[in-house]
Each structure stands twice: as structure tokens, then as C-alpha cells.
C-alpha positions as CSV (number, residue, x, y, z in Angstrom):
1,X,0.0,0.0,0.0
2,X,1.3,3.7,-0.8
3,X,1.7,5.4,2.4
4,X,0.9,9.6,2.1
5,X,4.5,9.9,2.8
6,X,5.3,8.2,-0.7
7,X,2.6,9.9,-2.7
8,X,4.1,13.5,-1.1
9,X,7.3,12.3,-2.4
10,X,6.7,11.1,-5.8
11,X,4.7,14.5,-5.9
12,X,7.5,16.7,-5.1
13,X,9.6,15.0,-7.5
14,X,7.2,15.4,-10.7
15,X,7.7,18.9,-9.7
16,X,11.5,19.1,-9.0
17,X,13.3,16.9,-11.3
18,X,14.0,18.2,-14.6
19,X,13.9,14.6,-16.2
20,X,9.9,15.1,-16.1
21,X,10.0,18.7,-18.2
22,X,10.7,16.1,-21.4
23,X,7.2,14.5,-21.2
24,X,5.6,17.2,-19.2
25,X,6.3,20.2,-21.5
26,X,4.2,18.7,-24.6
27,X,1.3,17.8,-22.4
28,X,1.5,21.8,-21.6
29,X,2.0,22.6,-25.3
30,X,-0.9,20.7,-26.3
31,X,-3.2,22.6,-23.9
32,X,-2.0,26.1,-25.0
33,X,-2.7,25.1,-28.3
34,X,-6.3,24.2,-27.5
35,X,-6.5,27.5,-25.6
36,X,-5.4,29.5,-28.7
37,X,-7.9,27.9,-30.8
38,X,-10.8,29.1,-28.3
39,X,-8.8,32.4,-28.0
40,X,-8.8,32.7,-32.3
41,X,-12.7,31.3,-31.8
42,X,-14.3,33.2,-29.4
43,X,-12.7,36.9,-28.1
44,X,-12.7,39.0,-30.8
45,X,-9.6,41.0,-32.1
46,X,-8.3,44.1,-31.5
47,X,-7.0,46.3,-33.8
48,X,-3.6,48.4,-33.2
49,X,-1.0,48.4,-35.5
50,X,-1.5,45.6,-38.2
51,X,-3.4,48.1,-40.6
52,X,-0.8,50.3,-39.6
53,X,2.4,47.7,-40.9
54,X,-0.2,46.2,-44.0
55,X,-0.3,50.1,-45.0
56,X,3.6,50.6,-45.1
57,X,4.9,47.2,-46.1
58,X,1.9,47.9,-49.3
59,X,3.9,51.5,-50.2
60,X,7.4,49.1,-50.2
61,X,5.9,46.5,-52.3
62,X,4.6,49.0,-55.0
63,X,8.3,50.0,-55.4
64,X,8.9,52.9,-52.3
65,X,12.1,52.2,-50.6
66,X,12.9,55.8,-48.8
67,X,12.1,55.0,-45.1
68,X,11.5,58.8,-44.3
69,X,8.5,58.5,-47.1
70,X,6.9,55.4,-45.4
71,X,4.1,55.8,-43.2
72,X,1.1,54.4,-41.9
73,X,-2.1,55.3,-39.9
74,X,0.1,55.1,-36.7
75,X,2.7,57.1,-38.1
76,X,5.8,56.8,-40.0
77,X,7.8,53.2,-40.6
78,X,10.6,53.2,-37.6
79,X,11.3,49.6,-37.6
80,X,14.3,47.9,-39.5
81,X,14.0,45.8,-42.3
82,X,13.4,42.4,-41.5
83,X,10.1,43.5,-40.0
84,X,9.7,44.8,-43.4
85,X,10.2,41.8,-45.2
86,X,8.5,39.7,-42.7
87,X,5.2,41.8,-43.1
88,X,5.5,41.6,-46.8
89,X,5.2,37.5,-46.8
90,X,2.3,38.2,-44.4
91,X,0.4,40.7,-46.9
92,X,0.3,38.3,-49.2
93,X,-0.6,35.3,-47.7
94,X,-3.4,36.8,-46.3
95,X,-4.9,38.8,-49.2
96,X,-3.6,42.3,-48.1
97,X,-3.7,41.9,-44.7
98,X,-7.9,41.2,-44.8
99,X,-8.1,38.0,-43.8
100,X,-7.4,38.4,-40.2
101,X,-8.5,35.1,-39.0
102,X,-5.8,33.3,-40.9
103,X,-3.4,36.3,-39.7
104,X,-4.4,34.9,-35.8
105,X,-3.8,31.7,-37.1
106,X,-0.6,32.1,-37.8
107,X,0.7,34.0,-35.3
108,X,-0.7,31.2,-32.7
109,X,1.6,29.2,-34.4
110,X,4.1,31.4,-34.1
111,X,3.0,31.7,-30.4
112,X,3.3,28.1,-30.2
113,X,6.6,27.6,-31.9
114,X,8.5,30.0,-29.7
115,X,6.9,28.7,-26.7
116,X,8.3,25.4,-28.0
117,X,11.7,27.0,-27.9
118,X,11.4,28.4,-24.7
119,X,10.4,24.9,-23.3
120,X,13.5,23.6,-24.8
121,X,15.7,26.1,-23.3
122,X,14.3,25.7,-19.9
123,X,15.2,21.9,-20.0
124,X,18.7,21.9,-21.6
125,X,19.0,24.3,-18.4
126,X,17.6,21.9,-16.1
127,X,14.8,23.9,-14.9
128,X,12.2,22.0,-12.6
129,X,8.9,21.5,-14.1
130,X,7.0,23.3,-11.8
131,X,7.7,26.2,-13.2
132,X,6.6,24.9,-16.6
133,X,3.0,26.3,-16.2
134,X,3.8,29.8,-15.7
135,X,4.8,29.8,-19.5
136,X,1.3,29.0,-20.4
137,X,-0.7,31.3,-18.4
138,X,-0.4,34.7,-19.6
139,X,-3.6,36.2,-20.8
140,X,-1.4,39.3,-21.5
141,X,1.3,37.1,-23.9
142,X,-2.3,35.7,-25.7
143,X,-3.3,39.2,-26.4
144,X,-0.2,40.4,-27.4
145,X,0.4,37.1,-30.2
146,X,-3.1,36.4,-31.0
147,X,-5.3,39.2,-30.9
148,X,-2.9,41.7,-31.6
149,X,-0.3,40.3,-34.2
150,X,2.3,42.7,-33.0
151,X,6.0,42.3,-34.9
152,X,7.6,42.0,-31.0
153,X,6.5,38.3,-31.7
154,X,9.0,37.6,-34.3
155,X,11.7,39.2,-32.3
156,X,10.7,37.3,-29.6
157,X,11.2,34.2,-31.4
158,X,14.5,35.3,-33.3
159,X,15.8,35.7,-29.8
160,X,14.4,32.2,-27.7
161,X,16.1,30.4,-31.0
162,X,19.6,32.5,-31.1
163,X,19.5,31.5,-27.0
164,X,19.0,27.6,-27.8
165,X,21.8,28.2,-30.5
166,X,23.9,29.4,-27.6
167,X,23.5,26.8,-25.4
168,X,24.4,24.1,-27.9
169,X,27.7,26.1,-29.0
170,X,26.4,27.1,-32.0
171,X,27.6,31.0,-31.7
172,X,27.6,31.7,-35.7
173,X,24.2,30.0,-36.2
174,X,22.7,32.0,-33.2
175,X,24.5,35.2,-34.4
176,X,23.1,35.1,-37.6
177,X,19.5,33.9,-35.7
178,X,19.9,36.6,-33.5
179,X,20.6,39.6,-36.6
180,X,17.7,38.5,-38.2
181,X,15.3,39.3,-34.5
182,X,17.5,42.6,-34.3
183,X,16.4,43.3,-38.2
184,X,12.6,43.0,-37.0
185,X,13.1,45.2,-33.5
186,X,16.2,46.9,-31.9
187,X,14.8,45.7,-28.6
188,X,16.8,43.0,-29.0
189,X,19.8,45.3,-28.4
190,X,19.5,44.7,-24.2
191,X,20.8,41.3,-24.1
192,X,23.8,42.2,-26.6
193,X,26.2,42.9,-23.1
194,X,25.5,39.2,-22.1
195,X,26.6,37.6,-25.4
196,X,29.5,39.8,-25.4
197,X,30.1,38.3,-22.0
198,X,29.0,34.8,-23.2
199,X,31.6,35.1,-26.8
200,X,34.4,35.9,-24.7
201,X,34.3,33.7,-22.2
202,X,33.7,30.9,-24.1
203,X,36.0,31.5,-27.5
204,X,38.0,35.0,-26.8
205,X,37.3,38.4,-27.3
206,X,39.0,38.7,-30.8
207,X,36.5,35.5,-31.5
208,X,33.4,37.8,-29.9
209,X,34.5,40.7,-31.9
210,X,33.9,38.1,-35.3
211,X,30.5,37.3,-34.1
212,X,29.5,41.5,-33.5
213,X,31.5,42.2,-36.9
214,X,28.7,39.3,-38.7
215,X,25.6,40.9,-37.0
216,X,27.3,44.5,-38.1
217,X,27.3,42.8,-41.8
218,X,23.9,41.1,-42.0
219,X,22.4,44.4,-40.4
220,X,24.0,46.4,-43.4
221,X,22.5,43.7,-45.9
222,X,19.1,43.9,-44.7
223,X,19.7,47.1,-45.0
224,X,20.5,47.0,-48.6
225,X,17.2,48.2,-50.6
226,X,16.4,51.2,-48.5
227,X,19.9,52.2,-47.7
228,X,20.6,52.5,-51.8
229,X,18.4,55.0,-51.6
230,X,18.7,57.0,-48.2
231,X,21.4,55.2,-46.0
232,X,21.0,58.3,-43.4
233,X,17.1,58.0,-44.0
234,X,17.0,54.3,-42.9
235,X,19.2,54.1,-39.7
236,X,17.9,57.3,-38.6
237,X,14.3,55.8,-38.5
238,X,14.4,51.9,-37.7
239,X,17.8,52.1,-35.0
240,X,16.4,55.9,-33.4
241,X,17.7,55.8,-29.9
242,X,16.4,59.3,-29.6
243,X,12.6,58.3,-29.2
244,X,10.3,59.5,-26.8
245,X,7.2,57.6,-25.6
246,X,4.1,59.6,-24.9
247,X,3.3,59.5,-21.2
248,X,-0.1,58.1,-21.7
249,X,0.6,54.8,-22.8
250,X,3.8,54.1,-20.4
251,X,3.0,50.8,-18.3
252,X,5.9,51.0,-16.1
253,X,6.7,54.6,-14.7
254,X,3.2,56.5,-14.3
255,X,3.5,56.7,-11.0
256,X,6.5,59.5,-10.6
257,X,4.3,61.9,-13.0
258,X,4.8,63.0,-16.3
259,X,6.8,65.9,-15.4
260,X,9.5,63.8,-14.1
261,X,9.0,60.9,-16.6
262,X,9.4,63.9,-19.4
263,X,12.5,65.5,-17.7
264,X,16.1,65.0,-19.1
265,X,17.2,64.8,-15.5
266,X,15.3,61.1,-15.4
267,X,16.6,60.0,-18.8
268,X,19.6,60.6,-17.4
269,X,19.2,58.1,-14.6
270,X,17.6,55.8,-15.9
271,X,20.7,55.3,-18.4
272,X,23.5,55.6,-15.8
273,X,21.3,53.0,-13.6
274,X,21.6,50.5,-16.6
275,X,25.1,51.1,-17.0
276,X,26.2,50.3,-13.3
277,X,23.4,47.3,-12.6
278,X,25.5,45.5,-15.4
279,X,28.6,46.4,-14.5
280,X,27.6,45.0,-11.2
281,X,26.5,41.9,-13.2
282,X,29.3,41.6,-15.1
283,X,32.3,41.8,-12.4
284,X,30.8,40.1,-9.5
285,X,28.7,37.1,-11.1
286,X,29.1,36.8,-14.7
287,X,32.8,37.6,-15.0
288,X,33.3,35.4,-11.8
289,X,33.3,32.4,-13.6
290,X,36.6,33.1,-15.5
291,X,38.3,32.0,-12.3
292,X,40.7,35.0,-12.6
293,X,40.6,38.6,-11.3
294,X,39.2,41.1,-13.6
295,X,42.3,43.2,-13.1
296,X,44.2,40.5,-15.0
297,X,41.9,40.0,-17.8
298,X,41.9,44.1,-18.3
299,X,45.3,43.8,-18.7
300,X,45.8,41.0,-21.1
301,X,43.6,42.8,-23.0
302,X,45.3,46.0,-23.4
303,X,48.5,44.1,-24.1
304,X,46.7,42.6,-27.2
305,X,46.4,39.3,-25.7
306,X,43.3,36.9,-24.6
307,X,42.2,37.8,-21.8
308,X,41.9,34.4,-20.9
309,X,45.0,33.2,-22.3
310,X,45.8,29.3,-22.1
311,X,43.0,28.2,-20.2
312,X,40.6,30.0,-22.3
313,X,38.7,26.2,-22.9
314,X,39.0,25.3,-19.5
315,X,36.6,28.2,-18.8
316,X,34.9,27.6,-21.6
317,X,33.6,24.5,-19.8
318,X,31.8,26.5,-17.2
319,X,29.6,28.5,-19.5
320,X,26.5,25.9,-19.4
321,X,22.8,26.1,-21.3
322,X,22.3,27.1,-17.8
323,X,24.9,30.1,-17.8
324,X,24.1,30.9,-20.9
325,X,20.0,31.2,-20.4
326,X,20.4,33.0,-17.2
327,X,23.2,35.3,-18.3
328,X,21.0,36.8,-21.1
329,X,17.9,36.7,-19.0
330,X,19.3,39.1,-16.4
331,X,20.6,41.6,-19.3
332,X,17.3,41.2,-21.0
333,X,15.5,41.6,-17.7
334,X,17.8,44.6,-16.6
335,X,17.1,46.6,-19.6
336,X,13.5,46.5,-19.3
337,X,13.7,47.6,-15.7
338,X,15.7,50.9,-16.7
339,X,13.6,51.2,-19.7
340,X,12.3,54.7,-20.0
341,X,8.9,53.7,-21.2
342,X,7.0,50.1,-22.1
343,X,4.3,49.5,-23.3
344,X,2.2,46.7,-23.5
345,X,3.3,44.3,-26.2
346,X,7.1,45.0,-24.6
347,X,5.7,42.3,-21.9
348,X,6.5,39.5,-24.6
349,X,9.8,40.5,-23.7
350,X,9.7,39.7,-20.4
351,X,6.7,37.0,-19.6
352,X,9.1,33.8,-20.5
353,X,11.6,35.1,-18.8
354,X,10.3,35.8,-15.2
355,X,9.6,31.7,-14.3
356,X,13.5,30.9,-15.0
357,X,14.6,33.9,-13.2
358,X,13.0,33.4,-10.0
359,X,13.5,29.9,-10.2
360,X,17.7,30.9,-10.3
361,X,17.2,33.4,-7.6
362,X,15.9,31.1,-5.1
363,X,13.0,31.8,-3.6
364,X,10.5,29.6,-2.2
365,X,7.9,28.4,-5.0
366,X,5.2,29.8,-3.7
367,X,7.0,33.3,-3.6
368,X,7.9,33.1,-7.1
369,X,4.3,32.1,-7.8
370,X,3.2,35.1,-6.0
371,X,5.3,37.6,-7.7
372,X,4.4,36.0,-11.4
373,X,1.1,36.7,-10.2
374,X,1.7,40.1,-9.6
375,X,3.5,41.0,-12.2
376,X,0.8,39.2,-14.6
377,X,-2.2,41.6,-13.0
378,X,0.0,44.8,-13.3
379,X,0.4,43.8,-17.0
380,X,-3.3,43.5,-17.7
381,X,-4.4,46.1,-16.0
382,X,-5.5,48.9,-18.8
383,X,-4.9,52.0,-18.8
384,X,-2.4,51.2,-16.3
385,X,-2.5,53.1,-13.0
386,X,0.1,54.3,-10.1
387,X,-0.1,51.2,-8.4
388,X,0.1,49.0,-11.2
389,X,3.5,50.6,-12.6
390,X,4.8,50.4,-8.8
391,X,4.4,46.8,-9.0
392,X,5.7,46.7,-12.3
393,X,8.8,48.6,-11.8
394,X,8.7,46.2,-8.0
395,X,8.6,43.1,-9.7
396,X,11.4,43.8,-12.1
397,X,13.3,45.0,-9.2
398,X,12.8,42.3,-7.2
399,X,13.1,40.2,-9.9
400,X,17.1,41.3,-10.6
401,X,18.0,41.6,-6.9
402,X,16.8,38.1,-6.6
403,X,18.8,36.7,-9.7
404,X,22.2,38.7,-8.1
405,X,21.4,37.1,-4.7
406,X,20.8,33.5,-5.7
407,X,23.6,33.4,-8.1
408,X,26.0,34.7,-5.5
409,X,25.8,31.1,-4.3
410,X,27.9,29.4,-6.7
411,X,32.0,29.5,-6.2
412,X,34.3,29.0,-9.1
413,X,37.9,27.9,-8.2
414,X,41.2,29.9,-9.6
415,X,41.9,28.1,-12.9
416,X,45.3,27.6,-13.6
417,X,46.9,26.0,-16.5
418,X,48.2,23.2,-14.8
419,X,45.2,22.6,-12.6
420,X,42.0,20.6,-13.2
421,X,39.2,22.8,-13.9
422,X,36.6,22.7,-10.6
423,X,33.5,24.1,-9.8
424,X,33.0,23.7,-6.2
């Protein structure tokens, strides 16, 4: 007879061991899918900015390649290329952008695919199940794929894939993955400190500086048709740091008043707050696992050498799927946190990556149910109020402190040449 004692325990290990993710994760697939198809059937869709993308991508197609003269109902074109190119395929496949229901169609599927990747992140990092249905449960993430069809989707999936290429040791193929998410939104620029931190710790910085010289190439041949004809034109528009975000549609800083969210002083800030957080990062937990003092690598560096020098693939050992995920995680999660503005559809961003963070920062389960939970309302809350951008900007907060304080945990030995490589 099974004693309670055994049922608890069998219980607790469908939740903890990683093994189960293999067969549990398609049994969780299968019911998103089933919820997208009541989603497409039943709640009706919104309109935002596909008439908006349909209207540009239609002036490219008819032969307009000056980004300055493309616009749409929502204003002018201020994405890059890809996004371009990406829309086009979708104009025609569904009759000029008319046929929305197949347009929902597909983007569950694309909903579906990069959940898919996500799932298949989480296990080559040995992530325990029970975070597993947190990836599932976001009535904002439906919205944003399904009833909105907003371009963040493909970015979002152009970045989950580049991550899988990473953790297998593919860096060209996820380089090249991870271009073609930047062609589609620059958003994609947050996590670029953690691959530079992930290139030259596991191949070298002159290695790294390869893989930022082929996104550098690939962003210039996307570039190609509309920089022929106004190169200045182009980067200007779809890579336009300058942007400001009108106060009314911010979801994370409402709460400090637009007067303050307006001033230069905050901009300010905000920017020299991203800065230090991953410098912070990047000396006392990312760099860490080199095994050598910072002050050594600086200076191989300005002699013109590795940093790492000979034991460049001994450390290049340490840098797990694991690593890997929650190394770009924490950049991607930083740089929404000291984001001047977001807005809604910027939660695609962020929903897959909240489960795997708190998981790594270790707080109890129920805690990191509780903020999910929290952070979930805050995002579906509309127009979003004080306290909902409080616990925003909380969440995110809490969310990075946590990742800092739970990887703090882990000890790397010295590595030396003619020692083994250890991780205690």
C-alpha cells in the first residue's frame, strides 16, 4: 500500500526533477494550443498596428524604398528591415492583410513555436517542471500574439532560437538567428552585453569581436534596398535611440508623474542606472566564472592578448545552457527595468523570462508564484495606473536583486593552467 509519505514524495519529484520537463512540457503545449484555438474562436480582435504595418509594407511593395516617405495610420515606418520583409510574406498570404482570421492563425503558431523553444531552453537548463506552467498562463502574452499580431513576436522568437543556438555552442548560427530578431526590433539590443560576455568567455574576445562584426554585416545587408536610396534616411528611423514615448501609454513609470517621466534629469538616470546594474552583473557574477581577477583580464587585454589566455577552454567548460540562459535573461531583464517607457506588447519581452529567473534566484515556489502573479495583474491592467506601474517597476526589481542574490551562491575555483578545472 502507498503510504501519504510516498505519494508526497513522488509529488514533489514530478515537480523538481528536470527529467519530467521532457514529457511534461508537450502535455502543456498541447493545452496552450487548444487554448489559442478558443482564444482565435471566441474573443474578438483588436486592432492596433496591423493596418498600420499592412499600409507601409503595401507603399514598399509598390516599389517605395525611402524610409522617411513610409508611413502608416500610426505614423511613420521606424522599424528595420526584416520586420519589413516579414510583413510583406504576411500581406500576401493573407490577401492584403484582410483576412485576419488566418493572420491569428498564424501567429498562434508562431505563439506556439517559440513557446516550444522556450520549453527547450528551460530543460537543456535543467529547470524544474513546476515552473513549466507559468509559460502557459499569460492572458497578457495571448493578447499580445493572438489578438494583436504585434512584430515583438517575431523578435521574440528570433531571440528564444539565437538563446538555444547558444546553449548548444552554436555562436555563428545563433549570431546570424539573433541579426535577423534585431532586423525586426532593436529591442533586441539589451541582451547584446551578455553575449558579449558569453563570446568571450567561451571563444575570446577577438572570436566575440567576429560574431559582433557578422551581426554588423547582416544588419547592413538587410539594409541594402532602403539604404541605396537614403542610408542616413534608414538608420535614422528603424535604429532611433532618440525616441520619446508619450506618457499616456507608459506601463511601467506612471507613478513619478509625467513631469519627471518627461525630464532629461530622469533619462539621465535611468541610463546611468543600466550602465552600473550590469557592470555590477558583469564583475561580480558573470565575469566570476573566469576564475581570474578582472584586473588581469583588463590587462591581457590592453597588451593585445586573450584575456583568458591558455586556459581560455577550460573556462569555456563553465559556461552551461544554464549560464548561458540566465546570463542573457538578467541583461534582457535589466534593460527592461531601466527602460524609459514600455508598453504593452514589450511584456512578450519579459513574460518567459520571469519563471527561469526566479527559479535561479531562489525563492521559495510559492513566492515566485506570488510575484508572477503580480507582475501578470499589473500587466493587464489597462490603462495602467500608479499602483500597477509600482508593482511593475517592484517586480522587475525584485526580480534582478533576486537573480544577483541567488547566483551569488555558486563558487568558481582559480583556474590555472596546470590545474583541473573545478567548480565547487
Amino acid at each position: 500500500m502507498v503510504t501519504i509519505g510516498q505519494l508526497y514524495g513522488r509529488a514533489i519529484d514530478l515537480a523538481s526533477n528536470p527529467a519530467h520537463s521532457r514529457w511534461q512540457s508537450p502535455i502543456l503545449l498541447l493545452l496552450d494550443a487548444l487554448l489559442c484555438l478558443v482564444i482565435i474562436w471566441k474573443v474578438p480582435y483588436t486592432e492596433i498596428d496591423w493596418e498600420a504595418y499592412m499600409q507601409q509594407v503595401a507603399q514598399f511593395l509598390s516599389g517605395e524604398h525611402d524610409y522617411v516617405k513610409i508611413a502608416g495610420g500610426t505614423g511613420p515606418l521606424v522599424y528595420p528591415a526584416v520586420h519589413v520583409y516579414i510583413y510583406s510574406g504576411l500581406y500576401w498570404l493573407t490577401d492584403e492583410g484582410r483576412d485576419i482570421k488566418l493572420a491569428q492563425g498564424i501567429f498562434a503558431g508562431l505563439y506556439l513555436l517559440t513557446l516550444g523553444g522556450v520549453m527547450a531552453c528551460y530543460r537543456r537548463a535543467k529547470a524544474p517542471p513546476y515552473i513549466f506552467p507559468m509559460l502557459i498562463l499569460s492572458k497578457r502574452l495571448h493578447s499580445i500574439y493572438i489578438l494583436r499580431c504585434f512584430n515583438d513576436c517575431f523578435a521574440v522568437l528570433f531571440l528564444w532560437m539565437a538563446i538555444y543556438a547558444y546553449q548548444r555552442r552554436s555562436y555563428t548560427t545563433g549570431t546570424i538567428i539573433y541579426s535577423l530578431g534585431l532586423g525586426v526590433k532593436m529591442s533586441l539590443l539589451l541582451v547584446l552585453p551578455a553575449l558579449g560576455i558569453v563570446f568571450l568567455l567561451t571563444n575570446g574576445i577577438w572570436t566575440g569581436l567576429q560574431q559582433a562584426t557578422i551581426m554588423a554585416q547582416l544588419q547592413i545587408l538587410f539594409s541594402t534596398p532602403f539604404a541605396l536610396e537614403n542610408v542616413r534616411g534608414y538608420y535614422g528611423r528603424a535604429f532611433e535611440f532618440s525616441r520619446v514615448f508619450l506618457f499616456k501609454w507608459t506601463v511601467n513609470w506612471r507613478f513619478i508623474g509625467e513631469e519627471v517621466f518627461l525630464s532629461k534629469g530622469f533619462s539621465t538616470a535611468l541610463l546611468l542606472g543600466h550602465i552600473n546594474v550590469l557592470a555590477i552583473f558583469a564583475v561580480t557574477r558573470w565575469l566570476k566564472t573566469a576564475g581570474r581577477p578582472i584586473e588581469t583580464m583588463i590587462t591581457r587585454t590592453l597588451s593585445f592578448q586573450e584575456p583568458l589566455g591558455n586556459v581560455q577552454n577550460l573556462v569555456a567548460r563553465r559556461v552551461t545552457p544554464q549560464y548561458v540562459l540566465t546570463t542573457i535573461l538578467t541583461a534582457n531583464v535589466i534593460g527592461i527595468l531601466f527602460a524609459r517607457s514600455l508598453h504593452y506588447q514589450f511584456y512578450a519581452y519579459l513574460a518567459w523570462s520571469t519563471p527561469f529567473l526566479l527559479w535561479r534566484s531562489g525563492m521559495h515556489p510559492i513566492l515566485q508564484y506570488a510575484l508572477w502573479a503580480a507582475q501578470e495583474w499589473a500587466w493587464n491592467v489597462y490603462p495602467s495606473t500608479d499602483l500597477s506601474s509600482q508593482v511593475v517597476v517592484g517586480v522587475l526589481a525584485l526580480t534582478v536583486a533576486g537573480v544577483w542574490w541567488g547566483t551569488g551562491r555558486e563558487e568558481y575555483a582559480e583556474i590555472r593552467p596546470e590545474v583541473r578545472d573545478d567548480v565547487k
